[in-house]
C-alpha positions as CSV (number, residue, x, y, z in Angstrom):
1,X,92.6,103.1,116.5
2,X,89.8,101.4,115.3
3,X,87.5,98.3,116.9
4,X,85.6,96.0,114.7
5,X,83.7,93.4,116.9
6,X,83.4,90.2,114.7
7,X,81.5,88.2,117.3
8,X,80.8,88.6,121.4
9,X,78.9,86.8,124.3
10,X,80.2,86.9,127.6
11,X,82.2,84.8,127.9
12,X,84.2,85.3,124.4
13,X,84.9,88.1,122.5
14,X,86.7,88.7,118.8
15,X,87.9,91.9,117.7
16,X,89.4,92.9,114.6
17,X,92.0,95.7,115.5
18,X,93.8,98.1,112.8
19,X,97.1,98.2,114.6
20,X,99.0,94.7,115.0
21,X,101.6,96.6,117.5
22,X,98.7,97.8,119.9
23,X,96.9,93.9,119.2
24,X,99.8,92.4,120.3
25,X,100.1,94.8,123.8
26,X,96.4,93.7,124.6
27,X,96.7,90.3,123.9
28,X,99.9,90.3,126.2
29,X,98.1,92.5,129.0
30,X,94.9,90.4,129.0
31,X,96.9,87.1,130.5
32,X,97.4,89.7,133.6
33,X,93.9,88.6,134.6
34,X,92.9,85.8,136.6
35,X,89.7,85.3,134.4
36,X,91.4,85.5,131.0
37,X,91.1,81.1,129.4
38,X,92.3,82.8,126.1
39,X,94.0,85.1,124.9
40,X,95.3,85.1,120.9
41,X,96.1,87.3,117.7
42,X,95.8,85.9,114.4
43,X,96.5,87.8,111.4
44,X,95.8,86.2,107.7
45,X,99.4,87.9,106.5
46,X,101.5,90.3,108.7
47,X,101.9,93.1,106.2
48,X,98.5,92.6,104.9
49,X,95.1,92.4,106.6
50,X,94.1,93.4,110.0
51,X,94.8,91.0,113.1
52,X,92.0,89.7,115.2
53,X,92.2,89.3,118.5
54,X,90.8,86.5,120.6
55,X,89.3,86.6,124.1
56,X,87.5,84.4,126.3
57,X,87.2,84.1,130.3
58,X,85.9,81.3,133.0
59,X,82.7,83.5,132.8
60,X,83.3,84.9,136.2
61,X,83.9,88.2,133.9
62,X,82.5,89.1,130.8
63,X,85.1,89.2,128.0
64,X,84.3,92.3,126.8
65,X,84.8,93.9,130.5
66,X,88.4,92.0,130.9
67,X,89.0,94.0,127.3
68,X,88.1,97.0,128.5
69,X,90.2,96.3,131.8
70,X,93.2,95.2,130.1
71,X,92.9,98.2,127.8
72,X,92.7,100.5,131.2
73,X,95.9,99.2,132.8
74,X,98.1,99.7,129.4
75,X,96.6,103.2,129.4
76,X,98.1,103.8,133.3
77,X,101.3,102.1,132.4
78,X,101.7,104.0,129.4
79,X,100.9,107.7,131.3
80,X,103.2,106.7,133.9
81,X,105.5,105.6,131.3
82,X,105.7,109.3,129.7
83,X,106.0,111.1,133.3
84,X,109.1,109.2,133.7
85,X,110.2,111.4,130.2
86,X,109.1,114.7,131.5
């Protein structure tokens, strides 16, 4: 997976993300977080382009960080997630 940041300060954050399935997971993990204002995907077409994903916070966290967060918590779901396959 690939991260392109199109613009950041902290309190908003855009990322352009290769995979629309894995944009959609983050953007639906990132409202799990008390500091997340926004949280959005936009695409220009869904079977062409790359979808960009939207964040900004209250500034009580820096967007990137509640990225990074959200991005940590999938990760711990998803291991937990295959254990229950084992």
């Amino acid at each position: 997976m690939e991260l392109k940041i199109l613009e950041e300060n902290s309190k908003k954050i855009v990322v352009e993300i290769d995979n629309a399935t894995i944009a959609s997971v983050i953007e639906k993990e990132l409202w799990n977080d008390a500091h997340v204002k926004i949280s959005a995907q936009r695409a220009r077409h869904p079977l062409i382009g790359k979808p960009v994903l939207v964040v900004e916070t209250d500034g009580k966290e820096k967007a990137k960080d509640a990225l990074i967060e959200a991005a940590k918590r999938i990760k711990k779901d998803a291991e937990k997630l295959k254990k229950l396959f084992k």
